[in-house]
Structures are given as structure tokens and as C-alpha cells.
Jmol script that loads the backbone (N, CA, C; Angstrom):
load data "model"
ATOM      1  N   UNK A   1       0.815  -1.191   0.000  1.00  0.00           N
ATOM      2  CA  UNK A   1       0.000   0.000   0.000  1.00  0.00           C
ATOM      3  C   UNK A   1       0.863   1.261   0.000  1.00  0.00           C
ATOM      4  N   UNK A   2       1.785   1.172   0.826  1.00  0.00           N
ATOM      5  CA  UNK A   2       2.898   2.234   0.866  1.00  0.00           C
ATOM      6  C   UNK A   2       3.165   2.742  -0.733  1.00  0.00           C
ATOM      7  N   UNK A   3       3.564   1.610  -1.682  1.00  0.00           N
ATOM      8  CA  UNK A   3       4.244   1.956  -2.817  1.00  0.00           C
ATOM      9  C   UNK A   3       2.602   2.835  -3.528  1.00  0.00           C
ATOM     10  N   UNK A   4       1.796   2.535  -3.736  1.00  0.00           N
ATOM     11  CA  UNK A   4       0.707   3.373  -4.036  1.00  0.00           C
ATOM     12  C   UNK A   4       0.753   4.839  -3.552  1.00  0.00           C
ATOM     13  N   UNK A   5       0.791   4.674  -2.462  1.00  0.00           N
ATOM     14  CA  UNK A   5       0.662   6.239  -1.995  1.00  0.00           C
ATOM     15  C   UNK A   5       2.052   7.204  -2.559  1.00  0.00           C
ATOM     16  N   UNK A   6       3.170   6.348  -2.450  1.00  0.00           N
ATOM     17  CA  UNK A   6       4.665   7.106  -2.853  1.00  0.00           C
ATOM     18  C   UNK A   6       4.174   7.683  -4.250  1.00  0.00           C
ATOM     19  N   UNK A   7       3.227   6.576  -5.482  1.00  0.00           N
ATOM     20  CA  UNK A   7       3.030   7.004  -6.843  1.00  0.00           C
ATOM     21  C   UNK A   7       2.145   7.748  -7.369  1.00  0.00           C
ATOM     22  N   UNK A   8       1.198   8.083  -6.350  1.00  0.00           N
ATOM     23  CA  UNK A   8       0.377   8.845  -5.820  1.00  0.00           C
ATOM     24  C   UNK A   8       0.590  10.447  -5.590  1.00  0.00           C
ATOM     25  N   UNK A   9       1.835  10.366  -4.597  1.00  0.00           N
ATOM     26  CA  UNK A   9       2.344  11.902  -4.323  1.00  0.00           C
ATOM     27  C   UNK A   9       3.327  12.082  -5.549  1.00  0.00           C
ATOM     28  N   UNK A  10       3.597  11.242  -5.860  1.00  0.00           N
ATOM     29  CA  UNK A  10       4.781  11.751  -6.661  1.00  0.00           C
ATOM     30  C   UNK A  10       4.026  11.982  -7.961  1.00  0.00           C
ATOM     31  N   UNK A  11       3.044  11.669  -8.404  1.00  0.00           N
ATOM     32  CA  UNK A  11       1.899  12.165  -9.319  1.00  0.00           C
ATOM     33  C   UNK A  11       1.383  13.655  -8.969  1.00  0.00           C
ATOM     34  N   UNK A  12       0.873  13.430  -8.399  1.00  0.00           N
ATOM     35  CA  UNK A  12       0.297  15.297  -7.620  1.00  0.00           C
ATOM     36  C   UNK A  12       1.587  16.061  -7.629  1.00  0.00           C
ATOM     37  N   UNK A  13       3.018  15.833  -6.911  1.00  0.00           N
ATOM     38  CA  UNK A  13       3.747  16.830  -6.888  1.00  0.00           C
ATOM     39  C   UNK A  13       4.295  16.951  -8.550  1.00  0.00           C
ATOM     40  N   UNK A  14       4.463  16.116  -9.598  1.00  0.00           N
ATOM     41  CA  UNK A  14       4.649  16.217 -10.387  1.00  0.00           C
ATOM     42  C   UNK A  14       3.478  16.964 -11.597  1.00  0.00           C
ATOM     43  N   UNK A  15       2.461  17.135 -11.347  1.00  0.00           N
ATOM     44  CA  UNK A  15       1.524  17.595 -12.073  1.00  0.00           C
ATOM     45  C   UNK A  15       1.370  18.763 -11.077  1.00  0.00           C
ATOM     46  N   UNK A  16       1.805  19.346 -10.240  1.00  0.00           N
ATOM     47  CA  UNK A  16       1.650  20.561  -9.564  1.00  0.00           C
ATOM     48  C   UNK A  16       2.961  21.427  -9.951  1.00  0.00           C
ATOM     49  N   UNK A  17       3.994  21.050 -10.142  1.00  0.00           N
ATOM     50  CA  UNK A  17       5.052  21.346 -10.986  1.00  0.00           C
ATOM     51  C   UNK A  17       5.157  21.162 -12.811  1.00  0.00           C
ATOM     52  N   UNK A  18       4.249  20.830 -13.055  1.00  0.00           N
ATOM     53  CA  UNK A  18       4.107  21.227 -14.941  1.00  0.00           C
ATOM     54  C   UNK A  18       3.297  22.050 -14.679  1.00  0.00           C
ATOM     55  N   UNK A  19       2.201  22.471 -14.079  1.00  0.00           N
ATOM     56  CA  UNK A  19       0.991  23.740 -14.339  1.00  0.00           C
ATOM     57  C   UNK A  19       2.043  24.549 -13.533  1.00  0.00           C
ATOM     58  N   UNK A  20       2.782  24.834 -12.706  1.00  0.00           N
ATOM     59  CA  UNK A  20       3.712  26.024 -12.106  1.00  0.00           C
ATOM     60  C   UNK A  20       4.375  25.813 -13.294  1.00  0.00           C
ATOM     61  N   UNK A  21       5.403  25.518 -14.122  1.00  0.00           N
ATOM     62  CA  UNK A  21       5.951  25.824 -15.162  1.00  0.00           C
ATOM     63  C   UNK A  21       5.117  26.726 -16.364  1.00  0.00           C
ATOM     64  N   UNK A  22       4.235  25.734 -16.786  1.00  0.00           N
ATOM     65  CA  UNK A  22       2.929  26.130 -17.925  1.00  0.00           C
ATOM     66  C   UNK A  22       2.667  27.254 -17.710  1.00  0.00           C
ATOM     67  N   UNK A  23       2.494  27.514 -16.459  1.00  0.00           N
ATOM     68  CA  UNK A  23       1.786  29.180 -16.214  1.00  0.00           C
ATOM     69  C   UNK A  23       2.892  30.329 -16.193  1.00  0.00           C
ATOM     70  N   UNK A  24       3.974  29.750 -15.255  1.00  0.00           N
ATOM     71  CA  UNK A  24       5.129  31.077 -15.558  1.00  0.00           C
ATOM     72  C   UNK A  24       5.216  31.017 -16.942  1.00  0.00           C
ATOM     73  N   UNK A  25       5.645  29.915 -17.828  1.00  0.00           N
ATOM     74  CA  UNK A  25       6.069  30.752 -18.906  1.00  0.00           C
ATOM     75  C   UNK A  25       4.688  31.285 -20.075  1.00  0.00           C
ATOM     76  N   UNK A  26       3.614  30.773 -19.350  1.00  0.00           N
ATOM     77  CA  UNK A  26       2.271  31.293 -20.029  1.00  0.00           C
ATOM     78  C   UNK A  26       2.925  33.108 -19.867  1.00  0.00           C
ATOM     79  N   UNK A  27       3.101  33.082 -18.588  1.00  0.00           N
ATOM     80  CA  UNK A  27       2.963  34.324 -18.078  1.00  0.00           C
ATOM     81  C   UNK A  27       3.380  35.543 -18.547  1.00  0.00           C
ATOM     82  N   UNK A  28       4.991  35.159 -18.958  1.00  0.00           N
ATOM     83  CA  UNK A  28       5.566  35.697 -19.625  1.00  0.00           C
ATOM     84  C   UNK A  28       5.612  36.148 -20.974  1.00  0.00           C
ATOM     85  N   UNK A  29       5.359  34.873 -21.837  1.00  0.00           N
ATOM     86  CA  UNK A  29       5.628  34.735 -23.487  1.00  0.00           C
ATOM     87  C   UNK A  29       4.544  35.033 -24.193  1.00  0.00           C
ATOM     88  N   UNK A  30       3.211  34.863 -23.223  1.00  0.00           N
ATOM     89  CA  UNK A  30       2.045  34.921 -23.684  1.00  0.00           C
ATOM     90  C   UNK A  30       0.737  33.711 -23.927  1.00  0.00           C
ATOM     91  N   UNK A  31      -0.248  33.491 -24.199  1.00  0.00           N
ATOM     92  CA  UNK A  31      -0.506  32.264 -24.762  1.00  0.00           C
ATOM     93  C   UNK A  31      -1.122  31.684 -26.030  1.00  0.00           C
ATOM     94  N   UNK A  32      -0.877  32.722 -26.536  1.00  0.00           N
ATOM     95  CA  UNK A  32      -1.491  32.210 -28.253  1.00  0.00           C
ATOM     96  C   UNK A  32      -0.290  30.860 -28.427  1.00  0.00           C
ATOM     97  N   UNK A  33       0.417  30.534 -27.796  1.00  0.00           N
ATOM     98  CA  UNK A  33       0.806  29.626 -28.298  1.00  0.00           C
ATOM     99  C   UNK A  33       1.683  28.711 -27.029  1.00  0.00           C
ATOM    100  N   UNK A  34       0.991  27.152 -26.275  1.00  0.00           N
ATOM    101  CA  UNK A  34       1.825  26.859 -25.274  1.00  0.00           C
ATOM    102  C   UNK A  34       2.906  26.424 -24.678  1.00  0.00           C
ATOM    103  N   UNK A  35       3.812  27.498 -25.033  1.00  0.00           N
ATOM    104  CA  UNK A  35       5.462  27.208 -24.482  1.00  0.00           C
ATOM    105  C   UNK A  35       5.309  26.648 -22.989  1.00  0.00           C
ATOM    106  N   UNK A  36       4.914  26.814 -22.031  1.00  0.00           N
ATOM    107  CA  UNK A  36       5.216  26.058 -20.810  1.00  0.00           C
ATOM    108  C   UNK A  36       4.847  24.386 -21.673  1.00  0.00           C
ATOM    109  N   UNK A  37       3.738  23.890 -21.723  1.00  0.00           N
ATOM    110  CA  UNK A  37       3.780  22.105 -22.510  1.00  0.00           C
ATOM    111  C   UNK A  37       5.086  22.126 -23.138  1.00  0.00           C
ATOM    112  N   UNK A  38       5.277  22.850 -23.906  1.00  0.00           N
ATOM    113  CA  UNK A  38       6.669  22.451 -25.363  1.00  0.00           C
ATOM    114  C   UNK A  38       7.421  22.223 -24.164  1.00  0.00           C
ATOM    115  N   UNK A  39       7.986  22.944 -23.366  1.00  0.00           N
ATOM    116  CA  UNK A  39       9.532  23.481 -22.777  1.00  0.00           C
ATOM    117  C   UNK A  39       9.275  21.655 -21.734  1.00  0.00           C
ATOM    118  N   UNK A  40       7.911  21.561 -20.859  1.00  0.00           N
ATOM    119  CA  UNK A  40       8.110  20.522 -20.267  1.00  0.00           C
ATOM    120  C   UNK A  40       7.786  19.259 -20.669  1.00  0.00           C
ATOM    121  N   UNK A  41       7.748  18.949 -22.173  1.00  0.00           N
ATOM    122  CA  UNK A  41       7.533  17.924 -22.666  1.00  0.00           C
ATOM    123  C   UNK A  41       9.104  17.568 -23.613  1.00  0.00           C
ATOM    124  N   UNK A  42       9.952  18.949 -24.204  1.00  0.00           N
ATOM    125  CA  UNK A  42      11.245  18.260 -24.387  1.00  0.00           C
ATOM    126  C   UNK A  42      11.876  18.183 -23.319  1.00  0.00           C
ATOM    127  N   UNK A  43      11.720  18.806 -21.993  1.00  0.00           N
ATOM    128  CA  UNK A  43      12.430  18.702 -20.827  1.00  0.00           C
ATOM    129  C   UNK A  43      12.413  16.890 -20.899  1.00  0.00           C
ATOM    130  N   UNK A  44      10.719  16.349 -20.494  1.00  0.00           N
ATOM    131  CA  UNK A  44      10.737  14.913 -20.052  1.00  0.00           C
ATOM    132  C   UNK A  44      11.902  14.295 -21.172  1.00  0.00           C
ATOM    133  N   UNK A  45      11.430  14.492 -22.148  1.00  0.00           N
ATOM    134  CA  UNK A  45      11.871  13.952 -23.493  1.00  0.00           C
ATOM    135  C   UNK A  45      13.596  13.955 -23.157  1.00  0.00           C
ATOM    136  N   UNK A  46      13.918  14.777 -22.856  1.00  0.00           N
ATOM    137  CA  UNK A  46      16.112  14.494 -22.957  1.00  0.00           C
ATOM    138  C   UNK A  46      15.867  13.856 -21.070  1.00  0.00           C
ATOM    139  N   UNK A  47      15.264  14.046 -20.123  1.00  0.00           N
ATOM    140  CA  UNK A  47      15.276  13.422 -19.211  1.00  0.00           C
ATOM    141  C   UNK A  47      15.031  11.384 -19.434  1.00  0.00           C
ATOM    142  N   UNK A  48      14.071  11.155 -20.333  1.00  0.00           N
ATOM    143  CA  UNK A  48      13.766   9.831 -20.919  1.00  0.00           C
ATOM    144  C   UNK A  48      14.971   9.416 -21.065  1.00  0.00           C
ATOM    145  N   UNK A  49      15.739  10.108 -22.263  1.00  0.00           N
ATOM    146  CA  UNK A  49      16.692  10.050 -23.149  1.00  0.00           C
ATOM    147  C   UNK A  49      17.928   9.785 -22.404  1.00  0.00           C
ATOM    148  N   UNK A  50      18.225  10.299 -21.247  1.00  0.00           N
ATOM    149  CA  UNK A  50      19.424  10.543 -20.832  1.00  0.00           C
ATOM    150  C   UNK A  50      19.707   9.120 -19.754  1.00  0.00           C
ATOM    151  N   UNK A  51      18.064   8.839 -19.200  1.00  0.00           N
ATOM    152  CA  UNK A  51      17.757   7.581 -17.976  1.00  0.00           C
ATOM    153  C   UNK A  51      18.098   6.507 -18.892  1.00  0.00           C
ATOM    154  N   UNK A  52      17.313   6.418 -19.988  1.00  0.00           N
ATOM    155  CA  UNK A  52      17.842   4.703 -20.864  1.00  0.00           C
ATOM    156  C   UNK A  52      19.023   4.577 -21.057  1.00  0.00           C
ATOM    157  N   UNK A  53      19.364   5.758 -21.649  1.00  0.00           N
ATOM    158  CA  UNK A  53      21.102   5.650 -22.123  1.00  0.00           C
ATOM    159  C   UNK A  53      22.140   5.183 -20.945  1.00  0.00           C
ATOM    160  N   UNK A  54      21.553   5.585 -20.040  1.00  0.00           N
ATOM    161  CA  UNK A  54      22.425   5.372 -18.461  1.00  0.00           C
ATOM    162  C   UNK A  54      22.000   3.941 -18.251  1.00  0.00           C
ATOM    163  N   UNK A  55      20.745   3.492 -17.721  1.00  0.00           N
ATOM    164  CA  UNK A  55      20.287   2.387 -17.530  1.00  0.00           C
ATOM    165  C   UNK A  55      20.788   1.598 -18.479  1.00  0.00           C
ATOM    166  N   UNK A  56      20.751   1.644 -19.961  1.00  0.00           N
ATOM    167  CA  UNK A  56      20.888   0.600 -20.932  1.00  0.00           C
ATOM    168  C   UNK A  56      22.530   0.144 -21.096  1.00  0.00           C
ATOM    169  N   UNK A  57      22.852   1.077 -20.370  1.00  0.00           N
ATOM    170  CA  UNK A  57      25.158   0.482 -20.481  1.00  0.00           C
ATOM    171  C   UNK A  57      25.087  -0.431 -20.046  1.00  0.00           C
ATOM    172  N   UNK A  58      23.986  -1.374 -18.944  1.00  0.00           N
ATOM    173  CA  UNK A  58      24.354  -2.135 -18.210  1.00  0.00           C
ATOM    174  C   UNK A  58      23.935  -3.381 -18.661  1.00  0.00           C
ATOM    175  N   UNK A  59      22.971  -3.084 -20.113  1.00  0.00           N
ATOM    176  CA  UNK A  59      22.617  -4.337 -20.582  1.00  0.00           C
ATOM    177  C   UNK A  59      22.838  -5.047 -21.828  1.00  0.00           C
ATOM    178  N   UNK A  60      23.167  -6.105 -21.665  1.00  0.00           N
ATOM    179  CA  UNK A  60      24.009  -6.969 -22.883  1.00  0.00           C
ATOM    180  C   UNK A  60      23.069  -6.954 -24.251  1.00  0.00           C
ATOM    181  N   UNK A  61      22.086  -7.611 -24.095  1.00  0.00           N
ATOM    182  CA  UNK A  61      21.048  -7.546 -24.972  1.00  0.00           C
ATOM    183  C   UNK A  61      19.730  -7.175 -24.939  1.00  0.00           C
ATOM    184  N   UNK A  62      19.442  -6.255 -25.380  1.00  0.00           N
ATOM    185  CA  UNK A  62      18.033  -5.535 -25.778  1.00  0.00           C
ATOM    186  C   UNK A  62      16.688  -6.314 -26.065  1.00  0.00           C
ATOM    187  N   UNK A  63      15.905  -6.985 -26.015  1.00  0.00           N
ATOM    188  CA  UNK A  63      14.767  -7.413 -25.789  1.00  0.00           C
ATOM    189  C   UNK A  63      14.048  -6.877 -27.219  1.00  0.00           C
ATOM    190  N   UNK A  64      13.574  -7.465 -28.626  1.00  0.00           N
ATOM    191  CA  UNK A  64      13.128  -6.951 -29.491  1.00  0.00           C
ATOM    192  C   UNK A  64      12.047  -5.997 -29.281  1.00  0.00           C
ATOM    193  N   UNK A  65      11.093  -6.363 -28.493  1.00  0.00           N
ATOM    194  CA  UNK A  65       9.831  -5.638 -28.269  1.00  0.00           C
ATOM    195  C   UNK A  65      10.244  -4.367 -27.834  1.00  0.00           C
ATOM    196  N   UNK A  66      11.422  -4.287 -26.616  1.00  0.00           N
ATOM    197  CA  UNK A  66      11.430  -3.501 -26.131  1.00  0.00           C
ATOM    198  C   UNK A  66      12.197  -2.023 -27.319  1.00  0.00           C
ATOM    199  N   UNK A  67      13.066  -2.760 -28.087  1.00  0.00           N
ATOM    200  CA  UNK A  67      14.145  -2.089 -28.897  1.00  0.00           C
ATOM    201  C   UNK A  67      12.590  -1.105 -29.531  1.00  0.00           C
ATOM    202  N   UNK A  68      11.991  -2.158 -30.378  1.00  0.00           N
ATOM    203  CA  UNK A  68      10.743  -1.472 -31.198  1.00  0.00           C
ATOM    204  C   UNK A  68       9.797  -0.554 -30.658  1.00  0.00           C
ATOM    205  N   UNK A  69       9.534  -0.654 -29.279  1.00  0.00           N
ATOM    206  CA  UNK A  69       9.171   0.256 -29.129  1.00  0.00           C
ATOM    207  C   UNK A  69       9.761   1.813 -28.664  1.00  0.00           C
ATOM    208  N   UNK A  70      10.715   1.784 -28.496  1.00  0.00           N
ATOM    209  CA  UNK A  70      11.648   2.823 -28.541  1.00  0.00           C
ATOM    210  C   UNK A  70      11.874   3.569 -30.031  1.00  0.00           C
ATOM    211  N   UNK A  71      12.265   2.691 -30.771  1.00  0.00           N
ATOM    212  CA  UNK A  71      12.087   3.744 -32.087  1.00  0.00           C
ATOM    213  C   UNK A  71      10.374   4.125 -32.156  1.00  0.00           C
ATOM    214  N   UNK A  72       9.842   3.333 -31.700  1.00  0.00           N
ATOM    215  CA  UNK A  72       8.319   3.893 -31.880  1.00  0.00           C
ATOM    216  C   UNK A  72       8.453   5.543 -31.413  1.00  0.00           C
ATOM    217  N   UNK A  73       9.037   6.004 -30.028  1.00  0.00           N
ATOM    218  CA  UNK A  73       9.010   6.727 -28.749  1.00  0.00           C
ATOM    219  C   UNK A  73       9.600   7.960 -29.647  1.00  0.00           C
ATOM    220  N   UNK A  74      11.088   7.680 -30.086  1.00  0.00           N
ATOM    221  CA  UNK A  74      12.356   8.455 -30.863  1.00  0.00           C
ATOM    222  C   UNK A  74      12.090   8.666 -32.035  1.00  0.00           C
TER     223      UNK A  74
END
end "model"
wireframe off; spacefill off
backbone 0.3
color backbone group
């Protein structure tokens, strides 16, 4: 039950931190067009990018499904 609640907060604090982003840079740039989404969706995107690449040194062979769906992702 513990691990629920950890994925839980870490959901809320994480979606309470993209709308604080979204809105400062709403705030600033304007919003005809939404730079806070862009800025925190390539943010996730080189964060993704940077975790596999780290995680994946450690593994010999790649799993087809898994390979395919990665170029799906990239």
C-alpha cells in the first residue's frame, strides 16, 4: 500500500510542478501559443533520453519488443 501512496504523491507533486511551469512561462511569453507544454515535454523527453542511455550500459542484450518500441518513442 505504501508503494501506491509514494506514486500517488509523486503524481500530484509532479503535475503541480508542470501547471507552475505552464503558467510562468504562459505568463511571460504569452498564450497564443503553449510554451510552458513544449519546454516541459522536451524537458521529459532528454530526461527519458538521458535515464535509458544510463540504464541501458548495463545491458548486454536488448529485448526486441522492447528495442521497437523505442524507435516507436524516438
Amino acid at each position: 500500500m505504501q508503494k501506491y501512496l509514494l506514486i500517488a504523491a509523486g503524481g500530484a507533486l509532479g503535475s503541480i510542478a508542470r501547471y507552475w511551469v505552464g503558467s510562468t512561462i504562459a505568463g511571460r511569453m504569452g498564450i497564443r501559443f503553449p510554451y510552458g507544454t513544449l519546454l516541459v515535454n522536451i524537458t521529459a523527453c532528454v530526461i527519458i533520453g538521458f535515464s535509458l542511455t544510463y540504464l541501458g550500459k548495463g545491458v548486454a542484450h536488448v529485448p526486441r519488443v522492447v528495442e521497437s518500441g523505442l524507435r516507436r518513442l524516438g
